[in-house]
DSSP file (Angstrom, degrees, kcal/mol; ACC not computed):
  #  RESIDUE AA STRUCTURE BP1 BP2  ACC     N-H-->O    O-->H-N    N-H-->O    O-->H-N    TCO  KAPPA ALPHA  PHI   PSI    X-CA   Y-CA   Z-CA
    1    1 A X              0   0    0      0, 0.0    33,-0.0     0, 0.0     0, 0.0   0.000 360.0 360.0 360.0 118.3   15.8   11.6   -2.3
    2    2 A X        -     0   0    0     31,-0.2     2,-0.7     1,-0.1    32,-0.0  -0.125 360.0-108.8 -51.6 141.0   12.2   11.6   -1.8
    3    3 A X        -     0   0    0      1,-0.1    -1,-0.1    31,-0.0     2,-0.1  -0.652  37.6 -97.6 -92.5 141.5   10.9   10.2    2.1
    4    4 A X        -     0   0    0     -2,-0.7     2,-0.3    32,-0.1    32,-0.3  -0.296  33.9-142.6 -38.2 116.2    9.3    7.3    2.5
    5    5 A X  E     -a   36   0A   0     30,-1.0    32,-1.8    29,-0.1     2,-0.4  -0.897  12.9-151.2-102.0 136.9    5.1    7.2    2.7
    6    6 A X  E     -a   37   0A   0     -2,-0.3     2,-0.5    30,-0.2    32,-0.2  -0.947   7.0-163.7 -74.9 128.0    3.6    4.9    5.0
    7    7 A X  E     -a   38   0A   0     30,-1.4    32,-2.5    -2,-0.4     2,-0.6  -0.881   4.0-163.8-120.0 154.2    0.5    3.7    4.2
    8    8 A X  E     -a   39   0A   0     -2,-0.5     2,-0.4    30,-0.2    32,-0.2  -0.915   8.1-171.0-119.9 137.0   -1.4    2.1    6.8
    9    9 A X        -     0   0    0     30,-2.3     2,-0.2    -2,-0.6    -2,-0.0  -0.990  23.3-135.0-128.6 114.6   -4.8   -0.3    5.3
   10   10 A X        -     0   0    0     -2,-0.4    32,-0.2     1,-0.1    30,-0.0  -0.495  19.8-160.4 -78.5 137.8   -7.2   -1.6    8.1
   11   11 A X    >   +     0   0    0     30,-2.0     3,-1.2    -2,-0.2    31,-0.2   0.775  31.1 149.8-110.5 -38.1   -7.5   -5.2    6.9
   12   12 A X  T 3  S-     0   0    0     29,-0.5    -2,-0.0     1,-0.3    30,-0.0   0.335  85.9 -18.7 -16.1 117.8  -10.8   -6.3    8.7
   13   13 A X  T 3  S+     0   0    0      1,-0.1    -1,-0.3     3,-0.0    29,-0.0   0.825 103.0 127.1  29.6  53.5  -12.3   -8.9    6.2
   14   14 A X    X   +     0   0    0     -3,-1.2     3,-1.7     2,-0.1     4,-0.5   0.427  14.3 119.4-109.1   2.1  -10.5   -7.7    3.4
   15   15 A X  G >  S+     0   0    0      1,-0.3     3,-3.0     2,-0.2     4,-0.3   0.728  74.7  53.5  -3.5 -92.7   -8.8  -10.6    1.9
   16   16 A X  G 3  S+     0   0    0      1,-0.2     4,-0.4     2,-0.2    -1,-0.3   0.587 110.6  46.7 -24.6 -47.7  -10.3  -10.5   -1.4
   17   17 A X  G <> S+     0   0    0     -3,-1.7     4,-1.1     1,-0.2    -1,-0.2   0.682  91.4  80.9 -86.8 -34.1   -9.5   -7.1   -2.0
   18   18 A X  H <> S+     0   0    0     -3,-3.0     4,-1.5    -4,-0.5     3,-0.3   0.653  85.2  55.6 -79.7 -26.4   -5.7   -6.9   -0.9
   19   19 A X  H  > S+     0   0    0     -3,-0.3     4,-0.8    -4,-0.3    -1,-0.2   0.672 115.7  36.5 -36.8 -40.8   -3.9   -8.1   -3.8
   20   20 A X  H  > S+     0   0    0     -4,-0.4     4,-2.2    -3,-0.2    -2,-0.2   0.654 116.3  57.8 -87.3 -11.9   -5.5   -5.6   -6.3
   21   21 A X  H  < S+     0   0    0     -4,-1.1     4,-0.4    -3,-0.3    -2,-0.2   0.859 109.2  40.4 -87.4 -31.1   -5.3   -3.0   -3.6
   22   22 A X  H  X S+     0   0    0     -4,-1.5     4,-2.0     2,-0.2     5,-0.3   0.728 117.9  54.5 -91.5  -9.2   -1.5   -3.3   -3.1
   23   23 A X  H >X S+     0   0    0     -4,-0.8     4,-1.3     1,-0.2     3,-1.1   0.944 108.0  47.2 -53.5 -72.2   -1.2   -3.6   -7.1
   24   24 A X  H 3X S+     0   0    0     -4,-2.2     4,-0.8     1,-0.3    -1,-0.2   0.614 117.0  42.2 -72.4 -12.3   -2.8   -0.8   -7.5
   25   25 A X  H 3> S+     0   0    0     -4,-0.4     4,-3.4     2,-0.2    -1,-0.3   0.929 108.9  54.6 -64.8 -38.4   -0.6    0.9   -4.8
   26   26 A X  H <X S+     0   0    0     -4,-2.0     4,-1.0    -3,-1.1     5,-0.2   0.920 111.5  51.2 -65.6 -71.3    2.7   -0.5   -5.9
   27   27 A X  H  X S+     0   0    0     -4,-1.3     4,-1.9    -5,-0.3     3,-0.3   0.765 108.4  49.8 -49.7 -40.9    1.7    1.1   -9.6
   28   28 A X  H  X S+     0   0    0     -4,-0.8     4,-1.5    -5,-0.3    -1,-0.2   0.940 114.9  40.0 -86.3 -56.7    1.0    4.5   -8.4
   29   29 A X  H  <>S+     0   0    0     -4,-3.4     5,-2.4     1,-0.2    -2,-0.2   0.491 112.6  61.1 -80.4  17.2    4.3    5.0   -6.1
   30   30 A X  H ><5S+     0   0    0     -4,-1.0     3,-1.7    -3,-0.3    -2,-0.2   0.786 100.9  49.9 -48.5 -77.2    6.2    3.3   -8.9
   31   31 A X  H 3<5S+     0   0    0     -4,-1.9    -2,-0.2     1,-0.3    -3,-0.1   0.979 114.8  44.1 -48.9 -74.1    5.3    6.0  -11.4
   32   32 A X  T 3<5S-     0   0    0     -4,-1.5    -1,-0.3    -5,-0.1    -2,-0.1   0.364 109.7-119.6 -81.2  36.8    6.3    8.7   -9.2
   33   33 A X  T < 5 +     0   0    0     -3,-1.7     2,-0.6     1,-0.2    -3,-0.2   0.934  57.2 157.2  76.8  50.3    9.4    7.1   -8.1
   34   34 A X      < -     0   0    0     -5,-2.4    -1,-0.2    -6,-0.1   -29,-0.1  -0.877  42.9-133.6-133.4 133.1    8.4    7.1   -4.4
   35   35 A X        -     0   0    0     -2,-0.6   -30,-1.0    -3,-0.1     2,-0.2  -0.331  39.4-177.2 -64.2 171.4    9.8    4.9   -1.9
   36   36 A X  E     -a    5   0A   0    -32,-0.3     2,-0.4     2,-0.0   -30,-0.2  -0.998  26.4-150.8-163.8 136.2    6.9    3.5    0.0
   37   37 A X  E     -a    6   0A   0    -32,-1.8   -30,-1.4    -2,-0.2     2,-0.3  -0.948  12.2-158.4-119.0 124.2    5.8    1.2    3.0
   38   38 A X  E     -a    7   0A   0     -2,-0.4     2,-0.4   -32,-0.2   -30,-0.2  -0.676  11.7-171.4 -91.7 129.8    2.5   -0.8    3.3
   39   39 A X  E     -a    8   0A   0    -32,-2.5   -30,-2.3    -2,-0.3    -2,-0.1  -0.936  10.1-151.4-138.7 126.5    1.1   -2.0    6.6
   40   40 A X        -     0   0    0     -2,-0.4   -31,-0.5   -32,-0.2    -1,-0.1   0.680  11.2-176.5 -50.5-149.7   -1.4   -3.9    7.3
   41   41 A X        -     0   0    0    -33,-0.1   -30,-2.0   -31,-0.0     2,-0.8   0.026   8.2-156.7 156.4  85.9   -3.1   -3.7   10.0
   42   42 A X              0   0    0    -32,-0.2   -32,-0.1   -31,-0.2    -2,-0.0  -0.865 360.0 360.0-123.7 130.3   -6.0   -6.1   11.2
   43   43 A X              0   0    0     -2,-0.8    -1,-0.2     0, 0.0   -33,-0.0   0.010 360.0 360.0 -99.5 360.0   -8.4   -5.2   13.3
């Protein structure tokens, strides 16, 4: 079993952005089959 990446995304005025930013994360550790944690993080 593959470990777990945290990725940590500074948020500061980012609204707009975070919905395509965690597709496009979601899609990338999908494909290689790696679990994955997102945290936010606002500043």
């Amino acid at each position: 079993a593959s470990e777990r990446v945290s990725v940590v995304v500074p948020v500061y005025r980012a609204g707009d952005m975070l919905v395509e930013l965690t597709e496009r994360l979601q899609a990338v550790f999908a494909e290689r089959r790696q679990p994955f944690e997102l945290i936010f993080v606002e500043d």
